[in-house]
C-alpha positions in Angstrom: 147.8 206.5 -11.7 145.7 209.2 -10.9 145.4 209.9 -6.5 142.9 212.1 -7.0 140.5 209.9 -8.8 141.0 207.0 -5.9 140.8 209.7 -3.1 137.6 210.6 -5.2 136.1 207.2 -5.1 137.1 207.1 -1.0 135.3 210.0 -0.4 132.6 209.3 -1.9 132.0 205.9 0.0 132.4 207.5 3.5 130.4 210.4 2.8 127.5 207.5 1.8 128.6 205.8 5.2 128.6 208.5 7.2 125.0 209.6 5.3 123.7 205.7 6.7 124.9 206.6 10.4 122.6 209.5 10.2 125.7 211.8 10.1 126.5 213.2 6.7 128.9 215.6 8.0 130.9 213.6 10.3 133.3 211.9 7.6 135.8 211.3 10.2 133.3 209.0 12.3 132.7 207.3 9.2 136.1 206.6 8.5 136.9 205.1 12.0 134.2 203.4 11.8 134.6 201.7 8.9 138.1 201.0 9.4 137.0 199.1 12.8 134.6 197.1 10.9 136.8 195.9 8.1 139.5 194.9 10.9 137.7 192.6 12.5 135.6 191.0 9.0 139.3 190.3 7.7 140.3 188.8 11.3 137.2 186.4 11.1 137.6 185.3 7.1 140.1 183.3 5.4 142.9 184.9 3.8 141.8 184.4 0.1 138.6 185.7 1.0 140.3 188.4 2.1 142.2 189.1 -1.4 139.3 188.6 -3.2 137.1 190.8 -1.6 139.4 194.1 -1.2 139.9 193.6 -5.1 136.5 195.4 -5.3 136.7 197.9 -2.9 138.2 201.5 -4.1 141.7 202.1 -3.8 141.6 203.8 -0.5 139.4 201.6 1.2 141.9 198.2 0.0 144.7 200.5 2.3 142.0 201.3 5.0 141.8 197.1 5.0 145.4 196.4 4.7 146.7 198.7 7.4 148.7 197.5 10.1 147.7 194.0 8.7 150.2 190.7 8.9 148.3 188.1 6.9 148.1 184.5 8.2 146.3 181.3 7.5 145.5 181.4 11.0 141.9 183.3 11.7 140.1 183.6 14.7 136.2 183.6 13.7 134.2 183.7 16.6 130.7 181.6 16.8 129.1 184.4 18.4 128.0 188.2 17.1 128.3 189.3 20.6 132.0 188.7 20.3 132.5 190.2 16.9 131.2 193.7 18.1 133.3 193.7 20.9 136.1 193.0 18.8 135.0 196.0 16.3 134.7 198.1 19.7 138.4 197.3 20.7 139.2 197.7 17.0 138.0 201.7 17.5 140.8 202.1 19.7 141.1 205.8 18.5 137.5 207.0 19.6 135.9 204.2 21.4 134.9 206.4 24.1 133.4 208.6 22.0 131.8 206.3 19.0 130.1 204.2 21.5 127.9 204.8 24.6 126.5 201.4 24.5 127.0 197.6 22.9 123.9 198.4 21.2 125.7 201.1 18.8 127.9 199.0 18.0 126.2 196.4 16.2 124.0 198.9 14.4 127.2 200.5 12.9 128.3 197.3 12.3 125.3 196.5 10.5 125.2 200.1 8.8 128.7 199.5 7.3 127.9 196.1 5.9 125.1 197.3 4.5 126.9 200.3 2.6 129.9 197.7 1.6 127.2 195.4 0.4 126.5 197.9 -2.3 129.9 197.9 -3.4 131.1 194.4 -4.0 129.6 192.1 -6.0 126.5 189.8 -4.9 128.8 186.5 -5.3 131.8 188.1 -3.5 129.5 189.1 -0.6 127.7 185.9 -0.7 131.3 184.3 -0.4 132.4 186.2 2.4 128.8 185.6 4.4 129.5 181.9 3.5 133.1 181.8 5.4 131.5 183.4 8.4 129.3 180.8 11.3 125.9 181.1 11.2 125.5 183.6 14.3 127.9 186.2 12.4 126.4 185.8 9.2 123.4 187.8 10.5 125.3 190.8 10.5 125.9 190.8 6.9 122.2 190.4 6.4 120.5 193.6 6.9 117.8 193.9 4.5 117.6 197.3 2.8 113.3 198.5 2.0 112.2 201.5 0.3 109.0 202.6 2.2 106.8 205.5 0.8 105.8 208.1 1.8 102.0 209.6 1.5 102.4 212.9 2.5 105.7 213.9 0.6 105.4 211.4 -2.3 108.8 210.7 -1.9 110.8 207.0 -1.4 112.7 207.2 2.1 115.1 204.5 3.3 114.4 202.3 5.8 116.6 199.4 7.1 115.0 196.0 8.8 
């Protein structure tokens, strides 16, 4: 087993997260944040979701997901988004003061971290896990991703809708 390799592959995921929270240097941010999210998406979806979703996520993100976890068949899926992010706001226990001014953050690093994951895990598996989730959350997981040119540069530049 090579740790190098799967601290490679973590790396690399947070520095892309931390890149889509307009931060590319704040790794750390990206790594609380991302472990905030991922606590609260496996609170809301079954467990065998759960297990099959973390099989595609890099070896340091499946211990990011796992941590301080006790798996039950019991979930607690809220109806409403509003209730998620709070959740993923309590869930950045470490920082919370600091990571977020404002509900309003909150959901758009919600949204910014499902976007990333959704690059990551196959269409079917995120498809499954948007399928597990009421209707209200499943917005979240739905952030479009367009590619929006630029005249003056003639470059591609990433928007998100």
């Amino acid at each position: 087993m090579n740790f190098n390799k799967h601290a490679q592959k973590g790396n690399l995921f947070l520095k892309e997260l931390a890149k889509e929270l307009g931060d590319v240097s704040d790794i750390n941010r990206a790594n609380r944040l991302l472990r905030a999210v991922l606590h609260t998406l496996r609170n809301h979806i079954p467990q065998r979701e759960s297990f099959q979703f973390i099989s595609q996520l890099p070896m340091m993100l499946k211990a990011l997901y796992v941590d301080g976890w006790i798996p039950t068949e019991e979930q607690k899926s809220s109806k409403k988004k509003e209730k998620f992010i709070e959740e993923v706001l309590r869930n950045d226990y470490f920082s919370l003061n600091k990571d977020f001014s404002k509900f309003e953050e909150g959901l758009k690093v919600t949204k910014a971290v499902f976007r990333v994951l959704k690059k990551h895990v196959s269409e079917g598996e995120y498809k499954d896990i948007e399928a597990t989730l009421p209707k209200k959350l499943k917005d979240l997981l739905k952030s479009r991703i367009q590619y929006k040119k630029i005249k003056l540069e003639n470059v591609y530049q990433l928007t998100t809708a």
